[in-house]
C-alpha positions as CSV (number, residue, x, y, z in Angstrom):
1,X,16.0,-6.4,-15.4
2,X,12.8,-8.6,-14.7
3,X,10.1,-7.5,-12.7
4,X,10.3,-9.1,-9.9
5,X,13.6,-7.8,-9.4
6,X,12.3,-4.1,-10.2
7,X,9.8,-4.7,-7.4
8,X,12.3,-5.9,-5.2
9,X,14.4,-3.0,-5.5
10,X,11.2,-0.3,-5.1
11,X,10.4,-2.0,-2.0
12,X,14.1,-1.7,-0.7
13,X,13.5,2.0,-1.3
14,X,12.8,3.6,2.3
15,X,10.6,6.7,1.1
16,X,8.4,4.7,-0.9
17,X,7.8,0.9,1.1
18,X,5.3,1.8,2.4
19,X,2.9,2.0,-0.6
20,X,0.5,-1.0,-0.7
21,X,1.7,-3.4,-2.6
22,X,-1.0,-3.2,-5.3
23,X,0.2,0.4,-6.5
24,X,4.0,-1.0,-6.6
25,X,2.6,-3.5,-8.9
26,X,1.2,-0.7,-10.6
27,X,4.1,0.9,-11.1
28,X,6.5,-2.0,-12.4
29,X,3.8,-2.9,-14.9
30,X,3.3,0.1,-15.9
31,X,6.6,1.7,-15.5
32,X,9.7,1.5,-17.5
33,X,13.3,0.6,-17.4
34,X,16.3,2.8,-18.9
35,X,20.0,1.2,-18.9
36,X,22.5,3.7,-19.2
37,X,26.2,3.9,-20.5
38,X,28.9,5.7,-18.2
39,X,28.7,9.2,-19.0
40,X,25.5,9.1,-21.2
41,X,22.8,12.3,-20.4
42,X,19.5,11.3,-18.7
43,X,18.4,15.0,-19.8
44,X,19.9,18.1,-20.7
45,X,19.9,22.1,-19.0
46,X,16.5,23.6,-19.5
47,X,15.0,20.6,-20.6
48,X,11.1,20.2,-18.8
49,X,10.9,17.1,-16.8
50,X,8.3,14.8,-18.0
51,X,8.9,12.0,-16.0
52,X,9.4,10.7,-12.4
53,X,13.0,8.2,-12.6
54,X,13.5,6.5,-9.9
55,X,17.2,5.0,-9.7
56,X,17.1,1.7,-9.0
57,X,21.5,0.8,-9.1
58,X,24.1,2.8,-10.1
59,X,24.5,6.0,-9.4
60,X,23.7,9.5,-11.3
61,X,25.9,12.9,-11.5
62,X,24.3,16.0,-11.7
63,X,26.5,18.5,-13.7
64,X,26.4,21.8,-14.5
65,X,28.6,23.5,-17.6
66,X,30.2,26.4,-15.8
67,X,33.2,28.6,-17.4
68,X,33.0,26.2,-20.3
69,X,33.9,23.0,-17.5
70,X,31.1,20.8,-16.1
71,X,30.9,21.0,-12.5
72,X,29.6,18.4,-10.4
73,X,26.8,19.6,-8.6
74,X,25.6,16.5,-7.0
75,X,25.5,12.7,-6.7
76,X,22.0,10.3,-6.8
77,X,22.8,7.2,-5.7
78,X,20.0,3.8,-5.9
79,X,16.9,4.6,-3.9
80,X,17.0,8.4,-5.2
81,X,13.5,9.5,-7.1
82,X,13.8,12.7,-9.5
């Protein structure tokens, strides 16, 4: 995805438009963009978070492995920060 469409997207994004525009600059130059496959982990249970995502399309499930199953414990959809 090219930059200007990242800041496109971030400034589509209700809870954080109203940043000047100078520190969403900021953040697409210093930023950086993941791509991932259907089903692929973003992290795993227990792991410490060292980084703020911010989806920009798609959409992400939050699992849980309960009784050997995973159960879906939530959707993020584009415009969700974790």
């Amino acid at each position: 995805m090219e930059k200007e469409q990242v800041k496109a997207k971030l400034l589509e994004i209700e809870s954080i438009n109203w940043i000047p525009e100078r520190e969403i600059d900021w953040l697409v130059e210093k930023g950086e963009v993941q791509t991932f496959q259907d089903g692929e982990n973003l992290f795993e249970v227990g792991e410490k978070p060292t980084k703020m995502s911010i989806i920009l399309q798609g959409r992400v499930r939050i699992c849980l492995l309960q009784n050997g199953a995973l159960k879906e414990t939530d959707i993020l959809l584009a415009g969700n920060i974790t």
